[in-house]
C-alpha positions in Angstrom: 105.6 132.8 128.3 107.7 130.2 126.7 107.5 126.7 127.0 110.5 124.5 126.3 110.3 120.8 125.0 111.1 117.7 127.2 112.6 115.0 125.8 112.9 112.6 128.5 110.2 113.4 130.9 110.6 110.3 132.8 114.1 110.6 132.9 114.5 107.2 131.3 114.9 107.2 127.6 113.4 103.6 127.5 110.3 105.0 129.5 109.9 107.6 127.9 109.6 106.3 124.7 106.9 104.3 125.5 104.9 106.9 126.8 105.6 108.9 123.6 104.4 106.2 121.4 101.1 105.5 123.4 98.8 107.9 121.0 99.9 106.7 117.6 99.3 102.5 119.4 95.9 103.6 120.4 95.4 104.9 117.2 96.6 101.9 115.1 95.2 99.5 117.5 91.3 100.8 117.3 92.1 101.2 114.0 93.3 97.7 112.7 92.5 95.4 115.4 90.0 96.3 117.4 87.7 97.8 114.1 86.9 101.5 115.5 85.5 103.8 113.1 88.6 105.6 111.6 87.3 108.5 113.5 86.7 107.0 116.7 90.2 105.9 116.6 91.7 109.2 115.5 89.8 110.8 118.1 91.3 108.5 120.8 94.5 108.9 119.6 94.4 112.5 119.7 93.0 112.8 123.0 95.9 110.3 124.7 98.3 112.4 123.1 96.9 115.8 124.7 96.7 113.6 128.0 100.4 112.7 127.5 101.4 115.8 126.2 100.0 118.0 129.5 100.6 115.5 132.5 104.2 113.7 131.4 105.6 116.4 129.1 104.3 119.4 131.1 102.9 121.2 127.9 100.7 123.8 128.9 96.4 122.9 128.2 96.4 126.0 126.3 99.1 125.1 123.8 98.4 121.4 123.5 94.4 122.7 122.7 96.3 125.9 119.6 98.0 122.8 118.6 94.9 120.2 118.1 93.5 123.3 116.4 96.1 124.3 114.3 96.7 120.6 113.2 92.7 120.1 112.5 92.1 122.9 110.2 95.5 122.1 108.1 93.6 118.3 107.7 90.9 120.3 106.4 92.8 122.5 104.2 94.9 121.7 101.8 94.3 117.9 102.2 90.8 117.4 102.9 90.1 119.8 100.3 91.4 117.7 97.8 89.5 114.9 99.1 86.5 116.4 98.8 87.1 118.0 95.5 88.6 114.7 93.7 85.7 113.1 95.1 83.3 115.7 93.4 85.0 115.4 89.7 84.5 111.5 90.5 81.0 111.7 90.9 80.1 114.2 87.8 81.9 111.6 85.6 80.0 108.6 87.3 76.6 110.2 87.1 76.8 111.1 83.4 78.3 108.2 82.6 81.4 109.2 81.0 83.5 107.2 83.9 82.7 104.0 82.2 83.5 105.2 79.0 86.8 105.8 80.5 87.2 102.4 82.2 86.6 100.7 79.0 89.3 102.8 76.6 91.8 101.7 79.3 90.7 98.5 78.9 91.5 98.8 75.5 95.2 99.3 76.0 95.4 96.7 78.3 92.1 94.0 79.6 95.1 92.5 82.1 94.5 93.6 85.4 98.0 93.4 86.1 98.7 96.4 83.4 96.3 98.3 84.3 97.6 98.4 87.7 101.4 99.8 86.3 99.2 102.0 84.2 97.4 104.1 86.4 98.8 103.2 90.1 102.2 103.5 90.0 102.9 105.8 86.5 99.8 107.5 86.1 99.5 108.1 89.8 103.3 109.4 89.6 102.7 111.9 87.5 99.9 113.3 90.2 102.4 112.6 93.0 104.7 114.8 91.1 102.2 117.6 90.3 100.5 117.7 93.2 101.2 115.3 96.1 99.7 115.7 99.5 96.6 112.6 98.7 96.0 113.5 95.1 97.6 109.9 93.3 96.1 108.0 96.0 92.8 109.8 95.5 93.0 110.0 91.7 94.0 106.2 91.0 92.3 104.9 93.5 88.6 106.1 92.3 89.5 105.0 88.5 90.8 101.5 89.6 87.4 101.2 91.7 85.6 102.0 88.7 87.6 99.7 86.3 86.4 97.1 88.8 88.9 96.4 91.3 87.9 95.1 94.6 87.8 97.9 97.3 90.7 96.4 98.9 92.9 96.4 96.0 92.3 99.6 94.3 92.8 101.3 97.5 95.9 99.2 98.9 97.4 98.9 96.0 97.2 102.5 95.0 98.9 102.9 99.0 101.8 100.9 97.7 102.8 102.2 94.7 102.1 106.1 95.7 106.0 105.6 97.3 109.2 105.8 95.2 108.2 108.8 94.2 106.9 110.8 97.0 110.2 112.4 97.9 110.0 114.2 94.5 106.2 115.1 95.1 104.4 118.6 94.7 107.5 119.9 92.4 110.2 118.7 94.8 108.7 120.6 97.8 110.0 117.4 100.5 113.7 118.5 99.6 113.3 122.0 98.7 111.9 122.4 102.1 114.3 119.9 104.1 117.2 122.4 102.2 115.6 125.6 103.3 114.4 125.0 106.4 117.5 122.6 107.9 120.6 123.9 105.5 120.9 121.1 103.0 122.8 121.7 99.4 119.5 121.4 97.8 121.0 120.1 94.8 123.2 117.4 96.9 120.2 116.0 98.7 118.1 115.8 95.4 121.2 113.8 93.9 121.8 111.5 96.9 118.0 111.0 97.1 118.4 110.4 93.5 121.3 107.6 94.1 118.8 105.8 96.6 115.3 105.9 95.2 115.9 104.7 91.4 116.6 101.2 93.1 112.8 101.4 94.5 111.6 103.0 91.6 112.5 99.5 89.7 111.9 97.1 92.8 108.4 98.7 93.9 106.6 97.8 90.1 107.4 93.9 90.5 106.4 94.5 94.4 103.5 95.8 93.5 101.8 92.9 91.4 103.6 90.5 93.4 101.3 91.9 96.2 98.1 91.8 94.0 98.9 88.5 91.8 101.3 86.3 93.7 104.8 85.5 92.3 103.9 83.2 89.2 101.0 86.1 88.3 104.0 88.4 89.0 106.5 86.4 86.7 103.9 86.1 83.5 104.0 89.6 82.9 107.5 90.5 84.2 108.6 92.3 80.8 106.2 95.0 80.8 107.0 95.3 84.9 110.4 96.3 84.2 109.9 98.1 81.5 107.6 100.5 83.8 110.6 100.3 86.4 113.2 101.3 84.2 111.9 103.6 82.1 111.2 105.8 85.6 114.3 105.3 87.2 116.6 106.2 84.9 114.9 109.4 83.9 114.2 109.8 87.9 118.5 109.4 88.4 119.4 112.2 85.7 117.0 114.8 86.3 117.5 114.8 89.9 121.3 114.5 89.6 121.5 117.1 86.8 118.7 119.3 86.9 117.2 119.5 90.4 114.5 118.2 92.4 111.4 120.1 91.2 110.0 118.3 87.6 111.6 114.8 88.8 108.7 113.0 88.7 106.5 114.9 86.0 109.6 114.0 84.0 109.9 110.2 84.8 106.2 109.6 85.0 105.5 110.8 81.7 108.2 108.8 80.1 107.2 105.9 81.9 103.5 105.9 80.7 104.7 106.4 77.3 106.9 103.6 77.3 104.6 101.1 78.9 102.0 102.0 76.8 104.3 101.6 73.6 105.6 98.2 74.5 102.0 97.0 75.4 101.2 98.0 71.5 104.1 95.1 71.2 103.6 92.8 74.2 101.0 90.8 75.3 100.9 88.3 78.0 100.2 85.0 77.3 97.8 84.1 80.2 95.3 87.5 80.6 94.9 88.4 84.5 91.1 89.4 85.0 91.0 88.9 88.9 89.5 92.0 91.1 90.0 90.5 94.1 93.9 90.5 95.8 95.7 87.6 96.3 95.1 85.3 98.9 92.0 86.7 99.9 88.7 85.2 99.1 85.4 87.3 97.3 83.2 89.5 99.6 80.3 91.5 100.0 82.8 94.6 99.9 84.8 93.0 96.7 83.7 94.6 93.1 81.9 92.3 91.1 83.3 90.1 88.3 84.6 92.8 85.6 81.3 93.1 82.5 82.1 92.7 78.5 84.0 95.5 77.3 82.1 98.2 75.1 83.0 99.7 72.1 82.8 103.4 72.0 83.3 106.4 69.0 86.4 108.3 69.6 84.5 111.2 69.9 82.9 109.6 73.4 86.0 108.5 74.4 87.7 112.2 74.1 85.2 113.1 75.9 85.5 110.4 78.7 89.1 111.6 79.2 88.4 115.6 78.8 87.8 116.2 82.7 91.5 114.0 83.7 93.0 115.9 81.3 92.0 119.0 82.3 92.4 118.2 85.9 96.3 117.0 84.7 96.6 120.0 83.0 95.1 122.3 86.3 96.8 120.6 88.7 100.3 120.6 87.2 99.6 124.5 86.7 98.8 125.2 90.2 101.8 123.7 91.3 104.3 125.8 89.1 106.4 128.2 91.5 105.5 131.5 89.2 101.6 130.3 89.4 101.5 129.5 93.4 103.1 132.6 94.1 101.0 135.1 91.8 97.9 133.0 93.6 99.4 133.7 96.8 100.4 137.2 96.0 96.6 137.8 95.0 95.3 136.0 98.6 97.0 134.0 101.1 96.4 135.6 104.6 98.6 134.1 107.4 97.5 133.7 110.7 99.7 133.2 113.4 98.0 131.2 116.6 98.2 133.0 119.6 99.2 131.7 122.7 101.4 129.0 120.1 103.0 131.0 117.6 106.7 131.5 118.9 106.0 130.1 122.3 107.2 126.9 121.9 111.6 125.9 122.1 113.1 123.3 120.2 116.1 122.5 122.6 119.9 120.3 121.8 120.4 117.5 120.9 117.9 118.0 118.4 119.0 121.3 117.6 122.5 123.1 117.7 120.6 126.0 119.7 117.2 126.8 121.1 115.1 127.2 118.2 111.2 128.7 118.4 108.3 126.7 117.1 106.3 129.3 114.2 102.5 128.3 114.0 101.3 130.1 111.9 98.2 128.8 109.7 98.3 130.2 105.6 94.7 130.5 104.4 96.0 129.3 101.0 92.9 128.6 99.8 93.4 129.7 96.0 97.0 128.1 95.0 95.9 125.0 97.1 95.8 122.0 94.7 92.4 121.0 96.1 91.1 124.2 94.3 92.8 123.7 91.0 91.0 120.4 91.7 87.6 122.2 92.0 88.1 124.1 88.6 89.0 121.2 86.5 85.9 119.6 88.0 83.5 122.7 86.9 85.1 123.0 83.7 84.7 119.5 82.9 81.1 119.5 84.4 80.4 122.9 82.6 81.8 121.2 79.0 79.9 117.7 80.3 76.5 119.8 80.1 75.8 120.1 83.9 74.2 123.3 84.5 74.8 125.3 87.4 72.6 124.0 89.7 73.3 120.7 88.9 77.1 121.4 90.3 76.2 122.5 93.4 73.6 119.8 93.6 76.2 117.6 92.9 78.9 119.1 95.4 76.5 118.9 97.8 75.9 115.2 98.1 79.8 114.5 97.8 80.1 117.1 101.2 78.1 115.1 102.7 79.5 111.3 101.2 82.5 112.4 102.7 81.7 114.1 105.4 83.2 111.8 108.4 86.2 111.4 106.0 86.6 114.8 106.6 86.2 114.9 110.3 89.3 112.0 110.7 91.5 113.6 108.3 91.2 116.6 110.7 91.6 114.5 113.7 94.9 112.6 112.0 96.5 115.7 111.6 95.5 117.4 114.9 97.0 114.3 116.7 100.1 114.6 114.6 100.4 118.4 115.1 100.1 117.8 119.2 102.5 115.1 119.0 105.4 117.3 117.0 104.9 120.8 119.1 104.5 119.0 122.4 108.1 117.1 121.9 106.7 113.3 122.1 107.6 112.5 118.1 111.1 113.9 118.9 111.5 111.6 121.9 110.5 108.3 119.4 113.3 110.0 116.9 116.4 109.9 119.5 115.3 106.7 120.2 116.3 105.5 116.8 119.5 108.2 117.1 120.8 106.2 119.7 121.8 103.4 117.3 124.8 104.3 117.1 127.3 102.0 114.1 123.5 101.4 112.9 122.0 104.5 112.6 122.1 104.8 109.1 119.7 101.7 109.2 117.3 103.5 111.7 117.6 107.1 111.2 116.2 105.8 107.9 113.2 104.6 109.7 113.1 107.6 111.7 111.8 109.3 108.2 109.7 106.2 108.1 107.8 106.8 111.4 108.0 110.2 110.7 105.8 110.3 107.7 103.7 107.3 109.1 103.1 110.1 111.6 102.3 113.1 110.1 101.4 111.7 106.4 103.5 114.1 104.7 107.3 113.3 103.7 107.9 117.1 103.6 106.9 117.5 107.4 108.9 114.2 108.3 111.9 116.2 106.8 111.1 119.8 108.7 110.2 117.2 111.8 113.9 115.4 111.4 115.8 116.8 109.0 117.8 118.6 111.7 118.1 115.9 113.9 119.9 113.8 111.0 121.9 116.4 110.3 123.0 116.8 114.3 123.3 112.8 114.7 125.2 112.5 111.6 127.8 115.4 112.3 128.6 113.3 115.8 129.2 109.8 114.5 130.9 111.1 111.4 128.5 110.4 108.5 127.9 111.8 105.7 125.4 114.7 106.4 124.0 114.8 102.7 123.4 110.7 102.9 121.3 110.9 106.5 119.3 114.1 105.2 118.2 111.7 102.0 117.9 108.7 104.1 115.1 110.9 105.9 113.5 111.7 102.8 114.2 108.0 101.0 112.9 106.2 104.0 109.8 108.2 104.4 108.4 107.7 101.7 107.8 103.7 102.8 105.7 105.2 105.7 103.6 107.2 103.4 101.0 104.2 102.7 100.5 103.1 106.1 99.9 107.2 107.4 96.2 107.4 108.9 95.7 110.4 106.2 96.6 108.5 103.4 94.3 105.4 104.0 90.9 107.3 104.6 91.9 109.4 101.1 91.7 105.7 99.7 89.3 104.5 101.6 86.7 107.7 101.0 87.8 107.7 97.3 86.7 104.1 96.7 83.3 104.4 98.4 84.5 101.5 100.9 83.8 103.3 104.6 85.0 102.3 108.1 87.2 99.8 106.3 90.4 101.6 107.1 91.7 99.0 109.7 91.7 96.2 107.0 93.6 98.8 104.4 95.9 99.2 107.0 96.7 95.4 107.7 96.8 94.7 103.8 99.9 97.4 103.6 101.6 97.6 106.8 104.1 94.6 106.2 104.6 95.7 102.8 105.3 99.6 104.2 108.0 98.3 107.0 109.5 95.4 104.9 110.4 98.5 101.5 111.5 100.7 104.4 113.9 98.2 105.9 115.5 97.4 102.8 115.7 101.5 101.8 117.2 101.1 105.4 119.8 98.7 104.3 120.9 100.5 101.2 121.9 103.4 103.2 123.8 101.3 105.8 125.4 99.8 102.6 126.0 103.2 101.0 127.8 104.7 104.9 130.3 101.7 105.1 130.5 98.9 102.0 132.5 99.7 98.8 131.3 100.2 95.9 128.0 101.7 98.0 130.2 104.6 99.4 131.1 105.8 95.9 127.5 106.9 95.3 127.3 109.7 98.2 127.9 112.9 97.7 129.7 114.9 100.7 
């Protein structure tokens, strides 16, 4: 029997959205202020939303149950997979000691903590975004800043607030590829319009970054290097995705930006060297790193080898996320199975769709092109060439399983409570909200792909969750559809650093448990301040000259 979504269950849109945004409050509330474990809180959350979902939404038990399930093993696969396996190639470098090795060559380029940060947060971490997406920068830079001897607190929130310009570009352009195919985009419009909006981030979010880390006079002594990482992103990040489409966008613009920074650092040094761990403002803890040691020398030799398993995992990774590699991998094992009692059962009804439209749920065992297993391979490889024997691996892997083990468990629980929330209707009543803006819609449907990725930690679901309702809510106030389908995709990526998902990947990756609820206060003013102003370049790009010039219709 099919089951059609409610919108306005208590026949007050005011009420209603309230009620709808009960889960994700209990969530964030045991989570940031009232210091739950992150899986306590998830848990709670999730269980409100089913409560919500079957009493004021009328959801059957049944479907609310499929859709918890559905939601939980997806956590586990693809994303906790990566979590797990990043975590695994972490540990084999640690225990051999070719991690430090590693710490200490970057060092060598830069010893400024501020650098290091544009180094291997926001370009290095790019690159990864652009490869892979789906946790891997936040997982990848946050475990080498830990070990370069950032504080907890900063290698994970800082890694949060720089993994955002380019998440609309990540996994090889799969956020537009997929709002395109799945909602009737120009896939080549929306990458360029996106590509008019994010460039302006791409050179604001650098100097945001350190600002957040060192203050504004920290921020001002090394303010040449900061834009040259800026620019030398953005501009490559305009062309490519205004000439040549959205899929190597940030591959492109990463790599030229490491290469630049690290060039001009062969020029440029900054007068006053930054050596704090600890973020601005805050005082040293027992959860900060200690003071960073002496610098040792190394043979090149050592240091190759430090790098081989990054390398390799760059090289893997960016592999496995080719189209003509996913789909062979696919071809040779990817069984789909539909949930029954879900699967088709559940309507998507007007306004948020121009006719009833069925709900697939349908779970892809994709456990071979899944980047968490190209992951896994670098990690043997580099353990195998490391001289870890086989037993040694799976001694290894087991004691990371079990490291991150309730890690795990929330990421599951984050994206069961996200999945319940989307089938049972409740994140599309907290979308119409912001639809019902009217003159400043472009401002808010732009933090509608805000909450929506803040939701479901993935700007490629925000844009399957809203990337029809733009489309609708732009056609009846007479707005450009191409400019609201980006402003879905542009916004979203400010809520990708404050998305439950995201922070126990940093938290889990820099050893600093149950500490999610301080992450989350650390970003979530920097997260809704970059989304407002994305917000305000849209409304300026819908009505103020020379802003209108830059959409594409």
């Amino acid at each position: 029997m099919t089951w059609q979504q409610v919108y306005d269950p208590m026949h007050s849109m005011v009420l209603s959205t309230l009620l709808a945004a009960i889960p994700v409050v209990v969530m964030l509330v045991g989570l940031g202020f009232l210091h739950m474990k992150a899986h306590y809180a998830a848990l709670a959350g999730l269980v409100a939303a089913i409560v919500i979902a079957i009493v004021a939404y009328g959801m059957p038990a049944g479907m609310a149950g499929r859709a918890a399930f559905l939601g939980g093993i997806t956590g586990l696969l693809p994303i906790g997979w990566i979590v797990l396996n990043i975590i695994f190639l972490h540990q084999l470098t640690e225990r051999n000691g070719s991690f430090q090795v590693l710490q200490d060559s970057i060092a060598g380029i830069t010893e400024d903590r501020r650098l290091q940060l544009l180094l291997i947060a926001f370009s290095f971490g790019a690159f990864f975004e652009g490869a892979a997406g789906f946790g891997t920068p936040v997982a990848v830079t946050a475990a080498m800043l830990i070990g370069l001897g950032f504080s907890p607190l900063a290698a994970s929130a800082l890694s949060l607030i720089a993994n955002t310009a380019p998440v609309a570009y990540g996994a090889l352009g799969t956020p537009i590829i997929t709002l395109a195919a799945v909602h009737g985009y120009d896939v080549n419009a929306v990458s360029a319009m996106v590509g008019r909006q994010l460039p302006f981030f791409s050179l604001l979010v650098p100097f945001w970054l350190i600002w957040a880390f060192a203050g504004f006079r920290g921020m001002l002594q090394v303010w040449p290097a900061i834009l040259v990482t800026g620019v030398s992103f953005a501009i490559p990040q305009f062309v490519v995705s205004n000439y040549f489409g959205p899929s190597l966008v940030d591959v492109i613009a990463a790599a030229v930006s490491m290469l630049c920074l690290a060039l001009f650092l062969k020029a440029w040094k900054p007068k006053v060297v930054w050596t704090s761990v600890v973020p601005r403002g805050r005082e040293a803890d027992a959860g900060d790193a200690p003071p960073p040691r002496a610098r040792a020398q190394h043979p090149r030799a050592a240091v190759w080898r430090a790098w081989m398993p990054w390398a390799l995992l760059a090289i893997f990774v960016f592999l496995w996320g080719l189209p003509v590699v996913k789909t062979w991998l696919n071809g040779v094992f990817a069984p789909a199975y539909p949930i029954g009692g879900l699967h088709n059962m559940i309507e998507r009804v007007p306004p948020v769709v121009t006719k009833n439209t069925k709900e697939a749920a349908v779970y892809a065992f994709t456990l071979l092109s899944a980047t968490g297993t190209a992951i896994l391979f670098a990690a043997i490889v580099g353990g195998l060439l490391a001289r870890y024997n086989p037993v040694q691996l799976v001694q290894v892997y087991g004691a990371t399983f079990w490291k991150v083990r309730y890690s795990l468990m929330t990421i599951a629980l984050m994206l069961a409570l996200g999945t319940v929330t989307r089938y049972s209707g409740l994140d599309t009543t907290l979308g119409l909200a912001f639809a019902a803006s009217g003159v400043l819609y472009p401002f808010f449907g732009t933090l509608m792909g805000w909450l929506g990725v803040a939701l479901t930690g993935s700007d490629t679901a925000s844009n399957v969750l809203f990337g029809g309702m733009q489309k609708v809510a732009a056609g009846q106030l007479g707005l450009p559809i191409n400019l609201m389908g980006a402003a879905n995709s542009s916004g979203g990526v400010m809520g990708k650093m404050i998305d439950a998902q995201s922070i126990v990947v940093a938290s889990t990756a820099t050893g600093w448990l149950n500490k999610e609820g301080e992450i989350l206060r650390y970003v979530f003013f920097h997260s809704l301040a970059l989304a407002a102003l994305v917000g305000i370049l849209v409304m300026l790009q819908a009505y103020v000259p020379p802003f209108t010039n830059m959409v594409i219709h």
